[in-house]
C-alpha positions in Angstrom: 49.8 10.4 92.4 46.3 10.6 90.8 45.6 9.3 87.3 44.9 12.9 84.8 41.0 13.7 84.5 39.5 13.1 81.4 39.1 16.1 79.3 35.2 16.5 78.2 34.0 19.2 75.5 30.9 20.0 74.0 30.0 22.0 70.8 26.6 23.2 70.0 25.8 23.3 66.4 22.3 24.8 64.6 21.5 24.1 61.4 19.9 27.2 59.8 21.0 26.8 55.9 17.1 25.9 55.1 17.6 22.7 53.9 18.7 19.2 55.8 22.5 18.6 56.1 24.7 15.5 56.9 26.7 15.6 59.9 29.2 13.5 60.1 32.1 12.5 63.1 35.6 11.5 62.0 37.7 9.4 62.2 34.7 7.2 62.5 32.8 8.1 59.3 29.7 8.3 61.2 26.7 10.0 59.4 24.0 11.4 61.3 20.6 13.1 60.0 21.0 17.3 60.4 17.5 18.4 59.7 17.1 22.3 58.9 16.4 24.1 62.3 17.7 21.0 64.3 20.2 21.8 66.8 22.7 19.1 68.3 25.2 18.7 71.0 28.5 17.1 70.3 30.2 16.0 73.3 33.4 14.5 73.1 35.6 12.5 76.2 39.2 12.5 75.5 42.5 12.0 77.6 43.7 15.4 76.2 42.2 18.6 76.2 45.5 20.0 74.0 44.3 19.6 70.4 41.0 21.5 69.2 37.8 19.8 67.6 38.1 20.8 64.5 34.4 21.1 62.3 34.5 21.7 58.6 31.8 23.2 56.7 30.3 21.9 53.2 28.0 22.1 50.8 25.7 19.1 51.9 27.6 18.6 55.3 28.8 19.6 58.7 32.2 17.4 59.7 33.3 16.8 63.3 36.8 15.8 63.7 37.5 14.0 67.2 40.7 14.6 69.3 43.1 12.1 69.4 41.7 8.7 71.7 38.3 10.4 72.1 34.8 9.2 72.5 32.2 11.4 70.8 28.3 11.2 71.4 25.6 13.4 69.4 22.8 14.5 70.9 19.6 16.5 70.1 17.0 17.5 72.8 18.8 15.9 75.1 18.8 12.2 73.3 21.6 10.7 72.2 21.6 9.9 68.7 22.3 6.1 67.6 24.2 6.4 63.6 
């Protein structure tokens, strides 16, 4: 019996508020830049593909909330961002 594939999932997310935002990936508290116009890619690698990513929307910040026991990487134009 073969060990389950990892589940991986990507959201794209613009930024078109007109102003620079904070995005930010939970549980970790990481805080990337969000420039206005910027667009990223949010890829997460997880065990599970059962619970959703959940993002939240603020004033001054977009929030990413990881899956249970999953990785997430940001990237914009194809380049990972470092926090």
């Amino acid at each position: 019996m073969s060990a389950p594939q990892p589940s991986v999932s990507s959201l794209r997310l613009s930024n078109r508020t007109g102003r620079a935002l904070t995005l930010v990936v939970e549980p970790w508290a990481t805080e990337y830049p969000f420039p206005h116009s910027a667009t990223v890619d949010v890829v997460e690698r997880s065990g599970s593909a059962e619970e959703a990513i959940e993002v939240e929307l603020e004033a001054d910040r977009v929030t990413v909330y990881a899956r249970t026991a999953g990785t997430m990487s940001v990237f914009q134009n194809g380049v990972e961002l470092l926090p």
